[in-house]
N, C-alpha and C positions, 0 to 999 in steps of 0.2 A: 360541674359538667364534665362526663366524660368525652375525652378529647384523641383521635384515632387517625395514625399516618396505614391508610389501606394498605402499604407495602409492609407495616410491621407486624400483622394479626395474621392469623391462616385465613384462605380463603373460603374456609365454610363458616368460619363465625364471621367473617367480613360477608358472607352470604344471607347470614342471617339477620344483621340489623337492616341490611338491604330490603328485604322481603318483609321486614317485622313494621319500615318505616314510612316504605311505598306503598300504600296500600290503602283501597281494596284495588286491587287492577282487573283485568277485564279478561275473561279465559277465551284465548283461541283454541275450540277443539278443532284440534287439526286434521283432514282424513287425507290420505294417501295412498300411491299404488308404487310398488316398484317395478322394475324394468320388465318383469313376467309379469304382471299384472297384479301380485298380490296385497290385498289391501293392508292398511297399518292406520290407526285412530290412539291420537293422545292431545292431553290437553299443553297450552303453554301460558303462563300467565305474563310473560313479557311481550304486552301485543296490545294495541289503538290502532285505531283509524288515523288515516294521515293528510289523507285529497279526497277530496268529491267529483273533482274534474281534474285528472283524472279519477275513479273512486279508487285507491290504492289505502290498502291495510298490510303492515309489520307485526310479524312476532317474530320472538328468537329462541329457537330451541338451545341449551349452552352446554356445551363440550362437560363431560361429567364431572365434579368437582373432585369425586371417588380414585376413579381411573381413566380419566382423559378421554375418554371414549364418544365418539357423538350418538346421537339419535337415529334411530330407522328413517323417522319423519324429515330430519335436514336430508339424507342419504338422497331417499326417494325424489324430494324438492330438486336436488341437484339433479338428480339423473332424468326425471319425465318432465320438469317446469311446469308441474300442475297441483294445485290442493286445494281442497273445500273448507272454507274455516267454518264452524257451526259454534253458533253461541249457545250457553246454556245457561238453563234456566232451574228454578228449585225441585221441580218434578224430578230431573234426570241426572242431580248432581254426586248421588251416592255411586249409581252408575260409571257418570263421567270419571270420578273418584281410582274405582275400580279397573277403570280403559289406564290409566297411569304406572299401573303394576309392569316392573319390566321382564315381561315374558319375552322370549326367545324369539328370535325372527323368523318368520313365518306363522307365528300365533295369530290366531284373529280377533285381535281385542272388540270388535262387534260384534263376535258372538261370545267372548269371555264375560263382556257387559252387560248381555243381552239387547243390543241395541237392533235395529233393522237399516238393512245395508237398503239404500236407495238409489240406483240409478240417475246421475246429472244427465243435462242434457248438452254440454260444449266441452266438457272435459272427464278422462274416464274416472277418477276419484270417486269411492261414492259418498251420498249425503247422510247424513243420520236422520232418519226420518223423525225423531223423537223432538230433533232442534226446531225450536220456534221459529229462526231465522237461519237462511244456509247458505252463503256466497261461492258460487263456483269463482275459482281466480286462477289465474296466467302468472307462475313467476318469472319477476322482471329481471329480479336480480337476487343474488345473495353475496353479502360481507361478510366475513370474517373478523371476527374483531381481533384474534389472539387466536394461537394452536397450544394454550396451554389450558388444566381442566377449572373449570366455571367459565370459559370465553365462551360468548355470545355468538349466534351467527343470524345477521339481520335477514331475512326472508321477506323481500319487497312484492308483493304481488296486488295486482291489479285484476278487480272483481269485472265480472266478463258474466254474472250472469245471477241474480240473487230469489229467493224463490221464500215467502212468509208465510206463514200458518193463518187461516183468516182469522182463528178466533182469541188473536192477538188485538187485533184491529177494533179502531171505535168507528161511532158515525160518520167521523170525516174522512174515515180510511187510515188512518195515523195510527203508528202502534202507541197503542195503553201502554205505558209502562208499568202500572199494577196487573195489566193482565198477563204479559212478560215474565217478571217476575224473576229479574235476573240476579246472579249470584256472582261473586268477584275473590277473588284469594286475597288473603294476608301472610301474614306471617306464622310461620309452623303450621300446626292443623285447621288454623283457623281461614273460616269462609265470612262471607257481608253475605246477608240477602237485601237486594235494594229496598225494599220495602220493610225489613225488618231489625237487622242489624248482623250482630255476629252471632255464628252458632259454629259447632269443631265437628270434625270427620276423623275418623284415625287413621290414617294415613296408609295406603296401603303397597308401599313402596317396600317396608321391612319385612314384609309378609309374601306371599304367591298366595293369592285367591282362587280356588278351584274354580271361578266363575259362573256366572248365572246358565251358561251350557251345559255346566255338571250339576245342576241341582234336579232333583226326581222332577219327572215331568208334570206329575198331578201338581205337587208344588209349583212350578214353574208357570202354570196353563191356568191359576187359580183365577177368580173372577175379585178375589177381597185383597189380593196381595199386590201393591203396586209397585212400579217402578225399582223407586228408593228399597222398599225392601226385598228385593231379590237383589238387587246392589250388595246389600248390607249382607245378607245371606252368601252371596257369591263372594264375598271377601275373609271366608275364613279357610285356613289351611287343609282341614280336613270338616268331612262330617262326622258328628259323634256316632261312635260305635254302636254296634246292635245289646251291645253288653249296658253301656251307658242310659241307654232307651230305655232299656227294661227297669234296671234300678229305680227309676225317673217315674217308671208308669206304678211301680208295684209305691212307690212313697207319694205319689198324686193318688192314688186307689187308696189309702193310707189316710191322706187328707179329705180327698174330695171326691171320691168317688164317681158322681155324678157326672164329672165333665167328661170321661168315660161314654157317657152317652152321648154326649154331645155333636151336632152333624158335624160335615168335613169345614162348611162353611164359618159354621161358629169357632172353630179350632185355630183356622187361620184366621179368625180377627184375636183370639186370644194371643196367637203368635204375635202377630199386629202389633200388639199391647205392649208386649215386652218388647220391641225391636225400637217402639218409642221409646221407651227405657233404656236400650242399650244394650240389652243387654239379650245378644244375639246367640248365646249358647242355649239359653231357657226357650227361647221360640225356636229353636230346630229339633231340639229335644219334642215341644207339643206337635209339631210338623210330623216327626216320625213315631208319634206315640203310636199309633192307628195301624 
């Protein structure tokens, strides 16, 4: 058995067994506003519920293990004592995924994500209208555990106001939890769907995603492209070139000519096809064939 004094190993691989052995935990997507009102949305997966009476829930955004640095999301916590946690579920986790990229303060990761910014009604924070479940909450308090990078900072807040999607809900009013459908982090890229098990996202932390506000808008506005795949779409660094396209369309014209004709709608479930696969350069290439 391997056997580990915390204070002997760095703290990123002390990070990682951590996250590899806890798990699946429970993602608080966090929305927030700073002191001018600007909004800020990121997931944390150091976060449960704690009381029902009072109903008070914990996450902890942790000082960066990189460069010491804290999060927008504590910053904001500190300064306005207000945040919406939104739980997420399978539909909107490529998305949620995507909202994790650390873009520069003042970014709007709900429109980086494509997410819709929704008005609370007790606290200005806004909701993610995508999330099945949304608690407006009052921070009570926050700890510090440590001022050095990977420290914790507990975020005590107490729900003041909670708001459900009905078509979560069964006969008896109770949320399904297969209709739910929620999703929980592990360790490295890996995700649990409760209902399913483990599936991976690649992380998109190494990368800056142009985001789903920078993808064409016919794309963007499509009727066959969901969620998860403008997610996946929004997470790569650049779009392929116009030079790239052509190559692509003149060796599909090569192959298969016919898809050439094919409507706008068929093109984006072929994209569709590939983006199940993975493989996200071949469906933006058939996206800007046309």
């Amino acid at each position: 058995m391997l056997s580990i004094n915390p204070n002997e190993i760095s703290v990123a691989k002390l990070h990682g067994y951590l996250l590899g052995s806890i798990a699946p935990r429970p993602i608080a997507f966090a929305s927030t506003v700073d002191s001018d009102g600007n909004p800020n949305l990121a997931p944390f997966s150091f976060f449960n519920v704690f009381s029902a009476n009072p109903p008070i829930m914990v996450f902890s955004p942790a000082r960066s293990v990189r460069d010491n640095t804290t999060k927008h999301t504590l910053d904001n916590c500190i300064a306005t004592k207000e945040v919406v946690i939104n739980v997420v579920n399978y539909n909107m986790v490529h998305q949620m995924s995507l909202a994790s990229t650390a873009y520069e303060q003042g970014v709007n990761e709900f429109e980086k994500a494509g997410f819709t910014m929704l008005a609370s009604e007790k606290i200005s924070p806004f909701r993610v209208a995508e999330s099945p479940v949304q608690f407006e909450c009052k921070v009570k308090e926050v700890v510090a555990l440590g001022d050095e990078g990977g420290a914790g900072n507990m975020i005590i807040c107490e729900v003041v106001k909670v708001h459900i999607q009905e078509d979560i809900l069964d006969d008896d009013r109770k949320i399904d939890q297969h209709k739910i459908d929620l999703v929980a982090r592990a360790g490295g890229s890996f995700y649990s769907r409760a209902k399913e098990g483990f599936f991976e996202i690649p992380k998109p932390i190494a990368t800056l995603g142009i985001g789903v506000d920078a993808i064409p808008e016919h794309i963007r506005n499509s009727k066959t492209l969901t969620g998860n795949d403008l997610g996946m779409l929004g997470n790569v660094e650049e779009i392929p070139s116009n030079e790239d396209v052509a190559v692509f369309k003149k060796q599909t014209m090569e192959r298969c000519a016919h898809i050439l004709q094919a409507t706008q709608e068929d093109m984006h479930k072929k994209a569709q096809d590939y983006l199940e696969k993975g493989d996200v350069a071949t469906a933006w290439k058939i996206l800007l064939i046309k």
